[in-house]
MARSEBA-247758 format. One line per 2 residues: number of its first residue (from 1); for each residue x negated, y negated, z of N, C-alpha, C. Coordinates in steps of 0.2 Angstrom, whole numbers, plus 5000, padded with zeros to 4 digits. Example, Ala and Ser with C-alpha at 12.3 -4.5 7.8 and 13.67 -1.06 7.14 Angstrom:
BEGIN
1 = 4934/5028/5039/4938/5022/5039/4934/5016/5039; 4936/5011/5035/4932/5005/5036/4936/5000/5039
# end
This chain:
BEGIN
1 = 4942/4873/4999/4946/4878/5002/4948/4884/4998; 4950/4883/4993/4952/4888/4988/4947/4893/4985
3 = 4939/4888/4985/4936/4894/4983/4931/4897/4987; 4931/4895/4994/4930/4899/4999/4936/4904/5000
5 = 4944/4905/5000/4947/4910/5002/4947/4916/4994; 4946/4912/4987/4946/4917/4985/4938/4920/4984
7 = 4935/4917/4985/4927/4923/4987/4927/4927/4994; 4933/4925/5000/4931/4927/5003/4939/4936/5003
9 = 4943/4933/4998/4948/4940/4997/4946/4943/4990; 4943/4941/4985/4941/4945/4982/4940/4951/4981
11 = 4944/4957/4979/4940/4963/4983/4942/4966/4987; 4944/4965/4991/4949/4964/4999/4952/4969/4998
13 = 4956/4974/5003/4961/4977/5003/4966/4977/5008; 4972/4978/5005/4978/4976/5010/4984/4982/5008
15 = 4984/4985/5016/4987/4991/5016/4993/4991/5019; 4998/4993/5017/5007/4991/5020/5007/4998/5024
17 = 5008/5000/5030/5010/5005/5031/5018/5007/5035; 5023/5012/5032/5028/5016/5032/5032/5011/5040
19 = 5026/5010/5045/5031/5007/5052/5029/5001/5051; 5028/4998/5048/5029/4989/5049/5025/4984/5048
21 = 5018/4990/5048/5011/4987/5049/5007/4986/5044; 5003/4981/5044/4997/4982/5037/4992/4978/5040
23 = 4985/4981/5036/4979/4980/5037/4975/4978/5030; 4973/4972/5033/4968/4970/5028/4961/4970/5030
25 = 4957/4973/5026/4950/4972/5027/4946/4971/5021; 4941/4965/5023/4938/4962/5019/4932/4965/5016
27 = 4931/4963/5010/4926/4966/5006/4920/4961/5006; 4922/4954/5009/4914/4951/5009/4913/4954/5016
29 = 4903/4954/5018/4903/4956/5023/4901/4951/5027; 4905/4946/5032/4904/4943/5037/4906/4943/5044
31 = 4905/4950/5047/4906/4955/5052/4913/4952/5054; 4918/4954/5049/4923/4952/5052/4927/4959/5050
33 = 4930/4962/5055/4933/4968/5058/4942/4966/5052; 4945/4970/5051/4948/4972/5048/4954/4968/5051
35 = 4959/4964/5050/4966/4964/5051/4971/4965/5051; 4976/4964/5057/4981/4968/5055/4987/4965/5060
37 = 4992/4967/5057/5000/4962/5059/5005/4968/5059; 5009/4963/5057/5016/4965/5055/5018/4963/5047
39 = 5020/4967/5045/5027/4964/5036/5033/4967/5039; 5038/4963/5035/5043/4964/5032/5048/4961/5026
41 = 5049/4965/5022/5053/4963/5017/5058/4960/5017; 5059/4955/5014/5067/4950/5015/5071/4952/5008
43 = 5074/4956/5006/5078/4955/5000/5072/4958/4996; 5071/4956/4992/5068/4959/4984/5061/4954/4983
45 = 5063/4948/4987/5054/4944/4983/5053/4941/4989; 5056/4942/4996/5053/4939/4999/5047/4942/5007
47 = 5041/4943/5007/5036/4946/5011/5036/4940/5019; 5037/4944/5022/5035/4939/5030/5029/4944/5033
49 = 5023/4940/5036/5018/4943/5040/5016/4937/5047; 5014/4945/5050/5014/4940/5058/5007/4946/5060
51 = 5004/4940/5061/4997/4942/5064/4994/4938/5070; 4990/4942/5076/4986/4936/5078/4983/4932/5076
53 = 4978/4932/5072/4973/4928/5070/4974/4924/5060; 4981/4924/5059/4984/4922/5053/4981/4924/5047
55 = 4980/4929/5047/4975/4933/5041/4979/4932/5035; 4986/4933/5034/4990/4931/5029/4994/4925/5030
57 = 4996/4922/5023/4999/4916/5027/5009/4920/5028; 5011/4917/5033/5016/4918/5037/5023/4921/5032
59 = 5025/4919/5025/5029/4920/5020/5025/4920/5014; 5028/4924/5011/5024/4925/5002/5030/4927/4997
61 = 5033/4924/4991/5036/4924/4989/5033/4930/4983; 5036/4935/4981/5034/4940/4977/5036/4937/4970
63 = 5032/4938/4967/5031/4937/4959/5032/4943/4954; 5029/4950/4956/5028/4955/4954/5026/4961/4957
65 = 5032/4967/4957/5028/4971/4963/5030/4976/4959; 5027/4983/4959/5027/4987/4956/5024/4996/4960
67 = 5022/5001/4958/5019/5005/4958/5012/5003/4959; 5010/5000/4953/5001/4999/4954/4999/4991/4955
69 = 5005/4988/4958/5005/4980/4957/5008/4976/4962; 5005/4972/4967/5008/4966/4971/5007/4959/4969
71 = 5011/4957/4967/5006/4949/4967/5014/4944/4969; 5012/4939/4975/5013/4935/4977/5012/4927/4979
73 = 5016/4922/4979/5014/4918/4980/5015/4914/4986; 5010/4914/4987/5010/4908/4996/5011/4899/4997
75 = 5013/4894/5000/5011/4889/4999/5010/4886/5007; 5003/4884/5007/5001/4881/5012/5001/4873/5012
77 = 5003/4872/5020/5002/4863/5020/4997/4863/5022; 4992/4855/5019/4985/4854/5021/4987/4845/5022
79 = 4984/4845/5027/4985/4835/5029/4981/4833/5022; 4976/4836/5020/4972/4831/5015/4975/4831/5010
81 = 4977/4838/5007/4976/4839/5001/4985/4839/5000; 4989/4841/5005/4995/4841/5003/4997/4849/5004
83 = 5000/4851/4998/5003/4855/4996/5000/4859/4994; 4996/4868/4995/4993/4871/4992/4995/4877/4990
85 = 4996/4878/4983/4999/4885/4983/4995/4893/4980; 4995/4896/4982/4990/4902/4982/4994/4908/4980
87 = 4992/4912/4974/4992/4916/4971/4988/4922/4974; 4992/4928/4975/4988/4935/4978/4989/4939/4975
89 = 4984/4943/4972/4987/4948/4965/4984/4956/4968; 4986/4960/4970/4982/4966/4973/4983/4973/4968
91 = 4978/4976/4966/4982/4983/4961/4980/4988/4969; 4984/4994/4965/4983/5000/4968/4977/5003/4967
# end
């Protein structure tokens, strides 16, 4: 699972835009059309994203955000594996 989502975000780009919205689009090409939701910032580290098709996971704890730097941390529940947690690191 982990190293399917990180070959499949690798590259990736994810855009926050000014009204509430942000668009990710993948840099693998398996004709998948770009996504896009909603963010909002909760205080200082924490990201919430709301999409149809869950292209982000739903909370992201920020680690480090900057001018030329995002990185956040995610944590998914999986029945098999448990507790997954995922690192997202974006530059400008």
């Amino acid at each position: 699972l982990i190293f399917l989502m990180k070959a499949f975000m690798t590259d990736s780009k994810l855009e926050f835009k000014d009204n509430g919205e942000f668009i990710l689009s993948y840099a693998v090409a398996l004709g998948e059309e770009p996504s896009s939701g909603t963010w909002e910032l909760i205080g200082d580290d924490q990201l919430i994203f709301s999409s149809e098709d869950d292209a982000l996971p739903p909370t992201a704890n920020i680690q480090d955000l900057s001018e030329e730097k995002l990185k956040f941390l995610s944590v998914f529940p999986d029945q098999q594996l448990g507790t997954i947690n995922l690192t997202f690191s974006w530059k400008k």
